[in-house]
Backbone bond lengths (Angstrom), bond angles and torsions (degrees), N, CA, C in turn:
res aa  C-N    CA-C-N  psi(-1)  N-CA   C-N-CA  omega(-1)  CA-C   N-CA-C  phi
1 X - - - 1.445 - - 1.513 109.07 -
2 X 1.678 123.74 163.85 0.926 135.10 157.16 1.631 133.81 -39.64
3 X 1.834 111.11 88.15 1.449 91.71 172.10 1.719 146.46 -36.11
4 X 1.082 108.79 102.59 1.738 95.91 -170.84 1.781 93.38 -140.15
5 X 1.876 87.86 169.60 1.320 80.15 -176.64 1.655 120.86 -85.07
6 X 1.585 116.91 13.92 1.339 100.34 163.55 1.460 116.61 -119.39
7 X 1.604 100.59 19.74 1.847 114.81 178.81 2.163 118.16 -60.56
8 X 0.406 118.80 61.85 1.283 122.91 -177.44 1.780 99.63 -72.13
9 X 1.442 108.53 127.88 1.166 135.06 147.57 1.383 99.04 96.74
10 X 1.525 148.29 47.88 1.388 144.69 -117.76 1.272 97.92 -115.43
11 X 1.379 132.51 -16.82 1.590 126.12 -168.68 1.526 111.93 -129.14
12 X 0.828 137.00 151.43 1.961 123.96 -176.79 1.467 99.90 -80.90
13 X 1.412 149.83 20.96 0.946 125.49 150.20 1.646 116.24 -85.53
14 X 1.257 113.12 -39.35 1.480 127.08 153.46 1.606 115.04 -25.33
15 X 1.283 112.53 -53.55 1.273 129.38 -173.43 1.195 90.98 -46.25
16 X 1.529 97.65 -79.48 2.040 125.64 -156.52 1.538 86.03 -28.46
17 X 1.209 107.19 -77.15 1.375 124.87 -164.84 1.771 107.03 -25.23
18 X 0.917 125.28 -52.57 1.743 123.84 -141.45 1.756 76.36 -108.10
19 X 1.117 124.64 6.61 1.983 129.97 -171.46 1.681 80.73 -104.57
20 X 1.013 113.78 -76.02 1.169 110.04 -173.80 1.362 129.09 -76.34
21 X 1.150 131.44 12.59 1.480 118.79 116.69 0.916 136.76 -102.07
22 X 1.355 132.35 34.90 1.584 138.11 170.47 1.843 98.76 -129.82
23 X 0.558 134.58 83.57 1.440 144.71 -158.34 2.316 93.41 -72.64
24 X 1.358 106.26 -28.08 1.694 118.73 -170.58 1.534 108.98 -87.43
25 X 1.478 104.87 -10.52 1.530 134.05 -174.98 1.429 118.16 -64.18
26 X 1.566 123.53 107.56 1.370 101.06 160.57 1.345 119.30 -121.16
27 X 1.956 135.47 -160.84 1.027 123.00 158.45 1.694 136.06 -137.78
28 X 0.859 122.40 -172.92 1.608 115.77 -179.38 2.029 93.45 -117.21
29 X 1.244 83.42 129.74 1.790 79.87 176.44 1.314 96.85 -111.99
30 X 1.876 111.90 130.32 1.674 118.59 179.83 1.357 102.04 -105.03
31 X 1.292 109.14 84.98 1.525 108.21 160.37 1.644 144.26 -32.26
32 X 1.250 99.55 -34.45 1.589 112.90 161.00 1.355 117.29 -61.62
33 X 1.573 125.76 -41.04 1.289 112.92 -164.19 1.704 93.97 -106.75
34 X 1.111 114.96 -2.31 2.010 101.89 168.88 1.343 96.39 -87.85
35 X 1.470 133.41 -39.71 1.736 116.56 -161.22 2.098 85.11 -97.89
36 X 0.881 141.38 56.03 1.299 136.28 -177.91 1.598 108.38 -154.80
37 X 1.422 103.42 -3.41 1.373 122.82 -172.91 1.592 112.15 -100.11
38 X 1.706 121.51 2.47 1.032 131.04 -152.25 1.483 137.87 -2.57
39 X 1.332 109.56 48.30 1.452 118.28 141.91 1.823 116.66 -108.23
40 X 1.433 124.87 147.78 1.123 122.30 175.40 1.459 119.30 -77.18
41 X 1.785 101.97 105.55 1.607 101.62 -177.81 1.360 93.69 -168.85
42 X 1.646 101.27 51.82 1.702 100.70 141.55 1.045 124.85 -115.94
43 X 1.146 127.38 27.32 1.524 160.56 -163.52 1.702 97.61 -111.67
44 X 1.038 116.36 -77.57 0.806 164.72 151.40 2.356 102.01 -6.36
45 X 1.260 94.03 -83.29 1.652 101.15 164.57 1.937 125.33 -74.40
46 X 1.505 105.92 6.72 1.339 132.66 178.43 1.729 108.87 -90.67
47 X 1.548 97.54 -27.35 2.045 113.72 -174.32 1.366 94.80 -80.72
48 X 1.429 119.04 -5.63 1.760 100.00 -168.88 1.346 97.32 -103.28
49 X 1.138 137.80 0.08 1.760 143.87 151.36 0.808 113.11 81.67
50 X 0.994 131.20 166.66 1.770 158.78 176.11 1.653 96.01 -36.71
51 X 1.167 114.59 -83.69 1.839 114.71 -176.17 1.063 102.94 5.66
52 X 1.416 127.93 -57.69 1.540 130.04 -128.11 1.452 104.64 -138.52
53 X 1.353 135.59 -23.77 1.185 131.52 157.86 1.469 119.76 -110.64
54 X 1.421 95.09 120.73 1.659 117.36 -172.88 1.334 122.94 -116.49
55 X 1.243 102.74 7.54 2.076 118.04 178.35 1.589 100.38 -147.06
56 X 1.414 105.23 164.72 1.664 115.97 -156.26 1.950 78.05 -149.42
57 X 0.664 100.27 170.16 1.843 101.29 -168.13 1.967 61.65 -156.54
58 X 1.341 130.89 130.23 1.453 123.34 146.22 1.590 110.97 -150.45
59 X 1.088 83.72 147.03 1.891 101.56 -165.02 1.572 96.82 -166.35
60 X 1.578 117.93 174.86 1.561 125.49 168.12 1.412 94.89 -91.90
61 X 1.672 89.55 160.90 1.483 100.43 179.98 1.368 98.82 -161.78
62 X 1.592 133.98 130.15 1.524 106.77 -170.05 1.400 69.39 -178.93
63 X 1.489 112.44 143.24 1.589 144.13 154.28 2.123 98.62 51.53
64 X 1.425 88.68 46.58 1.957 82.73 -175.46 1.592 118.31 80.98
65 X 1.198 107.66 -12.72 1.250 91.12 159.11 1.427 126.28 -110.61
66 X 1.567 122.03 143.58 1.374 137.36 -142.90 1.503 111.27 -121.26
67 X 1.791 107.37 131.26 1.615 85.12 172.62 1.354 135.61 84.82
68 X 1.194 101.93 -0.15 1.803 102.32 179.45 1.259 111.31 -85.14
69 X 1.106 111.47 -179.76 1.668 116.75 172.22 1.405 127.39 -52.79
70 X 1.582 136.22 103.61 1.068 137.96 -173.01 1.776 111.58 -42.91
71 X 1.103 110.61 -33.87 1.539 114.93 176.63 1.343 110.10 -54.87
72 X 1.387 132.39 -54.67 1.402 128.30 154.81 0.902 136.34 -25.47
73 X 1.397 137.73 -41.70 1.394 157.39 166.32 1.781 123.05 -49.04
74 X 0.956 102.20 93.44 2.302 84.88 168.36 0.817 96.69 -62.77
75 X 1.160 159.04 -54.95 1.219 152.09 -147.07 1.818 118.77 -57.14
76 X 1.390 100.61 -39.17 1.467 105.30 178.93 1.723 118.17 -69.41
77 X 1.153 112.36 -28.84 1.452 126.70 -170.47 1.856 101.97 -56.62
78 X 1.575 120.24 -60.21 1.170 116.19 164.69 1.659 125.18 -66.30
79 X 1.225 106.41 -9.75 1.487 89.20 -171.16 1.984 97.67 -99.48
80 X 1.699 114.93 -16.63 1.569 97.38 147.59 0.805 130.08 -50.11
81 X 1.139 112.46 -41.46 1.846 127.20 -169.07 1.434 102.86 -42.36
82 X 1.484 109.64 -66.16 1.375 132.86 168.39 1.354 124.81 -51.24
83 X 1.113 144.76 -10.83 0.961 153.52 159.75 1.818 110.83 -101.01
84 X 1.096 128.69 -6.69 1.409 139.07 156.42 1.772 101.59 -87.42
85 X 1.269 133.88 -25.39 0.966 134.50 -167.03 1.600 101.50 -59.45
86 X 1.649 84.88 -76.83 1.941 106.24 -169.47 1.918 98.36 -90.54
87 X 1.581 88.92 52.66 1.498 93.43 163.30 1.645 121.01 16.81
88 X 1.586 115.76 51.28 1.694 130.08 145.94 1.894 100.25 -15.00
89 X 1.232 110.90 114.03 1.434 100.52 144.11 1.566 120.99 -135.92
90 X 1.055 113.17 27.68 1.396 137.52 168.55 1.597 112.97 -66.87
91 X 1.365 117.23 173.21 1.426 134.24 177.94 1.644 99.09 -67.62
92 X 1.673 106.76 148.20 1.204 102.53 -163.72 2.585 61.73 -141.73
93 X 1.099 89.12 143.41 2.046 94.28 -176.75 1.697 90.46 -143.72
94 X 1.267 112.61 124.47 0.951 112.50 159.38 1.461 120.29 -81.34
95 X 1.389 130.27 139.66 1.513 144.12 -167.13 1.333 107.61 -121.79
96 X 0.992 117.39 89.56 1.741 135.09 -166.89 1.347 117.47 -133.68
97 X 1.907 114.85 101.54 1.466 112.57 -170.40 1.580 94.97 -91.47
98 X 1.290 122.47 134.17 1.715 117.51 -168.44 1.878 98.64 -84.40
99 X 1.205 94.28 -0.05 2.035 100.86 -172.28 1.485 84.95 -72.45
100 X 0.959 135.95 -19.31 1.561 133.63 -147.03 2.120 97.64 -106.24
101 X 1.027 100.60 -7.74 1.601 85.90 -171.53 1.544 92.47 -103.62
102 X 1.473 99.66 173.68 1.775 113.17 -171.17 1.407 114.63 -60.72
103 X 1.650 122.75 -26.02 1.799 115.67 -176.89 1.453 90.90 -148.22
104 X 1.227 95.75 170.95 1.748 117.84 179.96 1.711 101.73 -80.43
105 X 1.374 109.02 119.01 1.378 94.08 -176.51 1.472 106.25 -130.10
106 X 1.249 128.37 162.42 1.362 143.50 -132.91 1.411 109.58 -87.96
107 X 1.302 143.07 153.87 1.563 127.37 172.97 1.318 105.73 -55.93
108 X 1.161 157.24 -54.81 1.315 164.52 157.23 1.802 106.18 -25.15
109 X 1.255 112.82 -48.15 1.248 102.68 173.82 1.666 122.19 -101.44
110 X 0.992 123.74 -6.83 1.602 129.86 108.49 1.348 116.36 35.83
111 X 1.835 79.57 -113.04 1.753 116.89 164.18 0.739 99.37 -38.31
112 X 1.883 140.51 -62.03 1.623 114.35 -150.75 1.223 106.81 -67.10
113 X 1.379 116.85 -54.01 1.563 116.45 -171.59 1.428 100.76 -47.21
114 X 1.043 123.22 -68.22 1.380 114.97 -166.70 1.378 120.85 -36.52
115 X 1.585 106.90 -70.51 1.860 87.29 164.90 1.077 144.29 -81.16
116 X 2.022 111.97 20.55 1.493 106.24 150.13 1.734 113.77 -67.10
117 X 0.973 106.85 -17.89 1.654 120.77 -163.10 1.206 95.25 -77.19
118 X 1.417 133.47 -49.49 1.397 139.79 172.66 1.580 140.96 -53.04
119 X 1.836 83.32 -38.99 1.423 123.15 158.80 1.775 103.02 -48.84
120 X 1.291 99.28 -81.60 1.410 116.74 -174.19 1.676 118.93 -20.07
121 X 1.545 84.35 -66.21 1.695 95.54 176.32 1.456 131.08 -68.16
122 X 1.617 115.08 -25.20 0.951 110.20 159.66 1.500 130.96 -69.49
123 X 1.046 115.97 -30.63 1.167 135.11 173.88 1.683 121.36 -57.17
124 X 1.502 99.12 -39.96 1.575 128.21 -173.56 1.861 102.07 -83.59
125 X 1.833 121.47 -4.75 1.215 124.15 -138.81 1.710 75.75 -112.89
């Protein structure tokens, strides 16, 4: 993830670490802000396995921008893959700021996007 000053826990060795001493411990992995952080280490927070990560925060995230539609992203396409790999059966939350898309769109259109987005991934799964 993005060094900042309220980033806490930013690299998966960090993780391991505070995993392995809290044994009751689990985590939410935010995919946007590890592949948005441009070093490669979502690979990387994927080795610490299922046990311990039970939420997926996923959205695009790339050069400061946060939160967009995972469908946008190349990036997401392999890292399902990967998470179909080592059989994920954890929470998968979509993280979608709607400030971030091209127009203001309606509660009704909302919903649609949303379960094209749902569509997408399952489909992509």
């Amino acid at each position: 993830m993005e060094p900042a000053v309220n980033a806490l826990l930013t690299t998966p060795e960090e993780v391991i670490k505070i995993l392995d001493e809290r044994p009751w411990l689990y985590f939410t992995f935010d995919f946007a802000h590890a592949s948005g952080s441009g070093r490669d280490i979502v690979s990387s927070f994927l080795e610490i396995g299922n046990e311990r990560m039970v939420n997926i925060h996923l959205s695009k995230g790339m050069n400061g921008f946060m939160h967009g539609p995972p469908s946008e992203d190349e990036r997401v396409l392999p890292f399902l893959s990967e998470l179909k790999e080592m059989n994920y059966e954890g929470q998968l939350t979509l993280e979608i700021n709607d400030l971030v898309l091209p127009r203001e769109l309606s509660y009704q259109e909302k919903i649609a996007f949303m379960k094209g987005q749902i569509t997408w991934i399952k489909d992509s799964l």
